[in-house]
C-alpha positions as CSV (number, residue, x, y, z in Angstrom):
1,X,-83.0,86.4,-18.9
2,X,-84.8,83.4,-17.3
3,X,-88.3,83.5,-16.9
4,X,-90.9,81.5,-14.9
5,X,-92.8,80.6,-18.4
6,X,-89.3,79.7,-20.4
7,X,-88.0,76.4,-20.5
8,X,-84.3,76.1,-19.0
9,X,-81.7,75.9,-21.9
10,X,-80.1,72.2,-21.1
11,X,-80.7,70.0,-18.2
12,X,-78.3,67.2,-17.3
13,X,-79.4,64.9,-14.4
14,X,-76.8,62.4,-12.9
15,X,-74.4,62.8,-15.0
16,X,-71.6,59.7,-14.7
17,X,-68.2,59.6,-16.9
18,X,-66.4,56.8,-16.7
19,X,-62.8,55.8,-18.1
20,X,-61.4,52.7,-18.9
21,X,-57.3,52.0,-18.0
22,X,-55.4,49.1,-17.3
23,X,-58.5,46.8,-17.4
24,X,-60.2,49.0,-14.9
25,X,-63.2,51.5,-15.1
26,X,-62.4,54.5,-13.3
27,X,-65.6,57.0,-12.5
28,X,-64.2,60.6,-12.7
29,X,-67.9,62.5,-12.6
30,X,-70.3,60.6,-10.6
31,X,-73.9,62.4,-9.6
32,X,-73.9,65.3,-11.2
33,X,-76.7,67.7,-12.2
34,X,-76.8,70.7,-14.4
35,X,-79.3,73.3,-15.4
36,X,-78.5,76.3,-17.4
37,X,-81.0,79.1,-18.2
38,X,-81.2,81.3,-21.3
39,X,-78.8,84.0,-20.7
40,X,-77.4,82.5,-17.7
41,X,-73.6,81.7,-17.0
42,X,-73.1,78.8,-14.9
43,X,-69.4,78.1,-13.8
44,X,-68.4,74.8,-12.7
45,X,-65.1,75.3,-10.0
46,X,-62.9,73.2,-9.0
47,X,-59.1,72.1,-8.7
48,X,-57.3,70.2,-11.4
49,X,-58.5,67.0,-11.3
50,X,-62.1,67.4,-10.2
51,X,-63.8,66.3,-13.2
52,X,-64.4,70.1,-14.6
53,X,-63.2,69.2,-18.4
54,X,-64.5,65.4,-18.5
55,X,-67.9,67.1,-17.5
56,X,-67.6,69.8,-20.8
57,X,-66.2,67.1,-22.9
58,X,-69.0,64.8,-22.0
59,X,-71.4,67.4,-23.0
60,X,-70.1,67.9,-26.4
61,X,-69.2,64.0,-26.9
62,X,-65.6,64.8,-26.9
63,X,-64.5,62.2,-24.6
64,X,-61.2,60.7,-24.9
65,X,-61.2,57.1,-26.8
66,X,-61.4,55.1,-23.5
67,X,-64.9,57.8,-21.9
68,X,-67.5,56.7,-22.0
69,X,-71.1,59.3,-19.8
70,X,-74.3,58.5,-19.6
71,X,-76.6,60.5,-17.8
72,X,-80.6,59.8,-16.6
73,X,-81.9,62.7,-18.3
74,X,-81.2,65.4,-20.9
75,X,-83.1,68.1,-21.9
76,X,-82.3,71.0,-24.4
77,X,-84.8,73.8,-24.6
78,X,-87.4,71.8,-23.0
79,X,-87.0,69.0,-25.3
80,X,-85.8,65.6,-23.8
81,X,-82.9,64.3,-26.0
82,X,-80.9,60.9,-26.5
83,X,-77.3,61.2,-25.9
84,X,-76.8,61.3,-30.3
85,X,-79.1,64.0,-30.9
86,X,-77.3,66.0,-27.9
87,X,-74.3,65.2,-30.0
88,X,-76.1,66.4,-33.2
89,X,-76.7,70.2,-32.0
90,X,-72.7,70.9,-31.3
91,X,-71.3,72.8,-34.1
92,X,-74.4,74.8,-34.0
93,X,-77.0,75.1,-30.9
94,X,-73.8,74.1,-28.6
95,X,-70.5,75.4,-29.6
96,X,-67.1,75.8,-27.3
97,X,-64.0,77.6,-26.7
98,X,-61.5,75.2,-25.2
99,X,-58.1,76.0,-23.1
100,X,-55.4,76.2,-26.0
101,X,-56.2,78.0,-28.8
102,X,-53.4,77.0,-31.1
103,X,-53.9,73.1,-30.4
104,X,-57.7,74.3,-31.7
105,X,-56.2,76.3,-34.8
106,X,-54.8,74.1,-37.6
107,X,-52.0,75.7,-38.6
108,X,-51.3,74.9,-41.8
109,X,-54.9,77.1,-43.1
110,X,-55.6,80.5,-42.8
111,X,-57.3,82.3,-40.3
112,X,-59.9,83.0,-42.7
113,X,-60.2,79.5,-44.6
114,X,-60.9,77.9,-40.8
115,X,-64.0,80.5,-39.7
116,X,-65.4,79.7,-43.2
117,X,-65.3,76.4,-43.0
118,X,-67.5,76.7,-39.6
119,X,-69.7,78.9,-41.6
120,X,-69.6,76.0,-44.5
121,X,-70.7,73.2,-41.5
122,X,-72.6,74.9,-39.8
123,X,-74.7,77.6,-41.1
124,X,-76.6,78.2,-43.9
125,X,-75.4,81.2,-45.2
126,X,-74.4,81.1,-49.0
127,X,-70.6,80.4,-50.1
128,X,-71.4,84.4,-51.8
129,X,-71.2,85.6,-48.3
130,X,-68.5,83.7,-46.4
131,X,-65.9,86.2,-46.9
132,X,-67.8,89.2,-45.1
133,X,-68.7,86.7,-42.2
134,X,-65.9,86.0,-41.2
135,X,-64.6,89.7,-41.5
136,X,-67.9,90.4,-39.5
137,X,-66.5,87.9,-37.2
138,X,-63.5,89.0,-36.5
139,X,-64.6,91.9,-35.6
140,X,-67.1,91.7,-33.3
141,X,-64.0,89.7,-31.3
142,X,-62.3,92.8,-31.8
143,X,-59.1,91.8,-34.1
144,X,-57.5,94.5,-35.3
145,X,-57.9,95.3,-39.4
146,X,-60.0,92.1,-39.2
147,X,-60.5,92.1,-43.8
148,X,-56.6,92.1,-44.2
149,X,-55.9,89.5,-41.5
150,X,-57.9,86.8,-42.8
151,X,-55.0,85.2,-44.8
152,X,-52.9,85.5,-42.1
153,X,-52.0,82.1,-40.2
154,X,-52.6,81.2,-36.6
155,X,-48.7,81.9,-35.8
156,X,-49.0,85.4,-37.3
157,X,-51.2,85.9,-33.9
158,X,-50.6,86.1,-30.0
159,X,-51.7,83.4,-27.8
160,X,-54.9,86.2,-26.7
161,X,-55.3,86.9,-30.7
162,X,-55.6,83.5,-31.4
163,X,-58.4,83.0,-28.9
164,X,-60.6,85.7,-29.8
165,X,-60.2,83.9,-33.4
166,X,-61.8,80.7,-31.8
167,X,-64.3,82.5,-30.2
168,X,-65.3,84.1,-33.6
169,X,-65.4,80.6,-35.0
170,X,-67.7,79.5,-32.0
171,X,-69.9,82.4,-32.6
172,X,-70.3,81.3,-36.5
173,X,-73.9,79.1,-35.6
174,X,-75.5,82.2,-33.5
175,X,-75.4,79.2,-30.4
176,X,-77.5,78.7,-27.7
177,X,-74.9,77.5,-25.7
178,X,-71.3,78.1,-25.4
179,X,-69.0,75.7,-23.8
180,X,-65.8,77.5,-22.2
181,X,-63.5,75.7,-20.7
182,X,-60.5,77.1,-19.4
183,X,-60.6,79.8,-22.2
184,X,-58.1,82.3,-20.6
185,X,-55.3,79.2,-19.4
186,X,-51.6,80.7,-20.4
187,X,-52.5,84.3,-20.9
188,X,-51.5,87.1,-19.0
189,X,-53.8,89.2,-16.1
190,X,-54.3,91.6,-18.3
191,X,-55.1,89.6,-21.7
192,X,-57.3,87.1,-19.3
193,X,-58.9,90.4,-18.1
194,X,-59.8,91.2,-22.0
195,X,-60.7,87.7,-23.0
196,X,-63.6,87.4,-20.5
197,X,-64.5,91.2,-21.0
198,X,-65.4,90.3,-24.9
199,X,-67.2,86.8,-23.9
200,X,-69.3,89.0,-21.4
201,X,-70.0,91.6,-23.8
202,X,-70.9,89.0,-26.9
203,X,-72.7,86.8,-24.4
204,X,-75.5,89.5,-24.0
205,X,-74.7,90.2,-28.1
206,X,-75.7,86.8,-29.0
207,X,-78.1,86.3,-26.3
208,X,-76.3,82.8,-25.1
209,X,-75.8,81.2,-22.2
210,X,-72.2,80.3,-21.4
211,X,-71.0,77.1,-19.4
212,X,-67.5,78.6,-18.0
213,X,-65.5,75.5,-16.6
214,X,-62.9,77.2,-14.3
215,X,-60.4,76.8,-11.3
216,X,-60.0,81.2,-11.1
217,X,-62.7,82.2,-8.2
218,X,-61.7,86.1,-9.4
219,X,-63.1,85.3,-12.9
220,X,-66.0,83.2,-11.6
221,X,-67.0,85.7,-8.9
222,X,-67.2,88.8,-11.4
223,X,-68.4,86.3,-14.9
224,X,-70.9,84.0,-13.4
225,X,-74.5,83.8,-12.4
226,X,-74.5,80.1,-10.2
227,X,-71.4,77.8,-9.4
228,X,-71.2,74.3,-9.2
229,X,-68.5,73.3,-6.7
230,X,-66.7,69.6,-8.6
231,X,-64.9,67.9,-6.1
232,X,-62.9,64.6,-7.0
233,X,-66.0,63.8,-9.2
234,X,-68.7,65.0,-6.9
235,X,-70.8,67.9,-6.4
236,X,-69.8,69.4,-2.8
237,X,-71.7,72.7,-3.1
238,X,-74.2,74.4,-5.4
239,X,-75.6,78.1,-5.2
240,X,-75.8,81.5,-6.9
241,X,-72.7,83.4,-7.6
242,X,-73.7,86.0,-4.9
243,X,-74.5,83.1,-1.9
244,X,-72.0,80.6,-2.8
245,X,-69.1,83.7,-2.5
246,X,-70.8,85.6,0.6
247,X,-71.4,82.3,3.1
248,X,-70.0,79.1,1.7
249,X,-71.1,76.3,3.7
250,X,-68.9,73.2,2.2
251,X,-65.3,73.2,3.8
252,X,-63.8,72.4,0.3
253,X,-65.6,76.1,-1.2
254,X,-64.3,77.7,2.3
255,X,-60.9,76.1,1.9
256,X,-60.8,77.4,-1.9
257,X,-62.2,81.1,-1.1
258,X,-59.5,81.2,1.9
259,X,-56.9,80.5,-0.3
260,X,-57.6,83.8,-2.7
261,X,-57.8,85.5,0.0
262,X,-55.1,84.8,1.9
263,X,-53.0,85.4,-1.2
264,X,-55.1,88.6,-2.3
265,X,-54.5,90.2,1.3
266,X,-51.1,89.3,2.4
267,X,-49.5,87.5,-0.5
268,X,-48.9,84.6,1.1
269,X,-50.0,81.0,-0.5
270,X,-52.5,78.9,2.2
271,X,-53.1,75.9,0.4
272,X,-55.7,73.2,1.4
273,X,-53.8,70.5,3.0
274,X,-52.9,67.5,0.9
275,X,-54.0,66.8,-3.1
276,X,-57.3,65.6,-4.5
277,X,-56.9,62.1,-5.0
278,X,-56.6,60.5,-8.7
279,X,-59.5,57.9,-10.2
280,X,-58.3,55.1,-8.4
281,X,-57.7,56.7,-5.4
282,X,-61.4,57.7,-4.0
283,X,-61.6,57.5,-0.8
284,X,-65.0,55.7,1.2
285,X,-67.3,58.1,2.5
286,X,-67.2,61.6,1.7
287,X,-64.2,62.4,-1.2
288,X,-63.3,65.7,0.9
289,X,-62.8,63.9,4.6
290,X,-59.2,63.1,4.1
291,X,-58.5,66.8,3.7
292,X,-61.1,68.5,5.9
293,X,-60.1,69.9,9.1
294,X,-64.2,69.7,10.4
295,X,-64.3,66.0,9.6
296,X,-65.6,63.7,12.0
297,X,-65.9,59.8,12.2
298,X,-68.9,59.3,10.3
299,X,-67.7,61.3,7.4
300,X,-65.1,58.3,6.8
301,X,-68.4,55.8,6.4
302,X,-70.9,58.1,5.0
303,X,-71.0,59.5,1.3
304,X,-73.6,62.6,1.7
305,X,-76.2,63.7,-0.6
306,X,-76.6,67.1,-1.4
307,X,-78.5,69.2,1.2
308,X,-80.9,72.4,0.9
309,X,-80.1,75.2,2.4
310,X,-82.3,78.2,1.1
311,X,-80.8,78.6,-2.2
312,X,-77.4,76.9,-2.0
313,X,-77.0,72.9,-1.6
314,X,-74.2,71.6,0.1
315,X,-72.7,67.9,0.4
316,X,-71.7,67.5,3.8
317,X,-73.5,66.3,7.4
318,X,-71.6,69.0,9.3
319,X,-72.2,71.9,7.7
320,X,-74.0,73.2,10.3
321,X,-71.3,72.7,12.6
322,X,-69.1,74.5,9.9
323,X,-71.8,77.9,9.4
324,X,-72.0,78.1,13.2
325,X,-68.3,78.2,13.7
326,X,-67.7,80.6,10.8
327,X,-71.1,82.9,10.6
328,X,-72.3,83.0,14.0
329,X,-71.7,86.4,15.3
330,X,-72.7,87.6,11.4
């Protein structure tokens, strides 16, 4: 775990992605700053269309042909790095899981020919030795009869099967850093429940620190250490796991936790009101106001910075207003 004396693992400061359509440069991340310990799981939350995925992508350089990040500072194990020799360390230091397996899977090669290939790329390990990797592989992500299955093609497996085959293929580097985004997206409760069991368990294995991108609170509440809150873009809240959970101060984390709850305790759905808006659709002053029920006036002028608040930050000038009404007989 983290330590006073060890460098953080990567540090992103104001982070901006930008895309280009119709003439037009959209900004679909704008501000954001990450650091991720050793052993730490940081989660970034947020509805469809928050920026989660752009932010992941433009982490490992896998931005669509018309992204384009930059950010004012990177860092990876204490070592500031240019935007090209972040790019150099995935396939090794940083590696990812991403949400469809079988889009990740070619599925003309076998299982087996596709973990050794990683092992080719990105490992030193002699060609001698490939083939009891990637058995090795398979079965630390617990694949059944793991030696006889690597002929066997990506449709031979179930969607869960085929996921635990892209972790194994992450895990081929022994990486620093793993990139999940959306890694349990299509399977069933009980197969999700699985999925994240195994990353947990290897996460501690491999001694790596995991960057979960997620819209679940269940799977960030029980999976992750600190939570960045991505709001149309932005970053509305920012706190440990434990905090962020117990007294959210942002009314866009409140709205979120409300709705699991609502649905948890009486199965009824209690949506926020109204959608995030798209890229060219930002509103002026804070993103959140058109949606918030605690805005006032000058939440429709002002774009707020993020705030202190003993160890959570928050992005909005009433939160006060929103703790008193919502913690003050706690």
């Amino acid at each position: 775990m983290h330590t006073e004396d060890s460098a953080p693992l990567l540090e992103i400061e104001n982070l901006r992605v930008d895309y280009t359509a119709g003439g037009q440069k959209l900004r679909a991340v704008d501000g954001l700053s990450l650091t991720i310990n050793p052993g730490q799981t940081v989660a970034i939350l947020g509805e469809s269309g928050s920026g989660k995925s752009s932010t992941s992508m433009a982490i490992l350089n896998g931005l669509a042909s018309n992204g384009e990040w930059k950010a004012d500072r990177i860092a990876f194990k204490g070592e500031v790095l240019n935007r090209e020799q972040l790019t150099d360390l995935r396939g090794q230091e940083i590696t990812c899981i991403m949400q469809d397996p079988s889009g990740a899977l070619n599925p003309v090669q076998t299982i087996g020919n596709q973990i050794k290939r990683m092992l080719k790329y990105n490992t030193s390990l002699p060609r001698s030795q490939w083939d009891a990797r990637a058995t090795e592989l398979m079965q630390l992500v617990e694949i059944p009869d793991a030696s006889s299955r690597l002929g066997a093609y990506p449709h031979e497996f179930s969607g869960g099967m085929q996921q635990r085959v892209v972790l194994a293929m992450a895990l081929a580097s022994n990486p620093a850093l793993l990139v999940a985004d959306e890694p349990a997206t299509g399977l069933d409760v009980t197969v999700e429940a699985q999925v994240f069991a195994l990353l947990d368990r290897l996460k501690h294995e491999f001694d790596m620190s995991v960057l979960l991108v997620a819209h679940d609170l269940g799977v960030v509440a029980t999976s992750a250490d600190e939570v960045v809150v991505l709001y149309a873009g932005k970053v509305v809240e920012h706190g440990s796991v434990h905090s962020l959970f117990n007294q959210p101060r942002h009314p866009y984390t409140i709205g979120l936790i409300n709705c699991a709850r609502d649905l948890d305790r009486e199965n009824v759905l209690n949506p926020i009101p109204g959608r995030i808006p798209g890229l060219e659709e930002r509103p002026r002053g804070c993103v959140f106001h058109p949606r918030c029920s605690w805005k006032t006036d000058e939440c429709e002028l002002m774009d707020p910075g993020l705030i202190s608040i003993a160890d959570q930050r928050v992005a909005c000038i009433n939160y006060e207003d929103v703790s008193k009404s919502l913690y003050q007989d706690t």
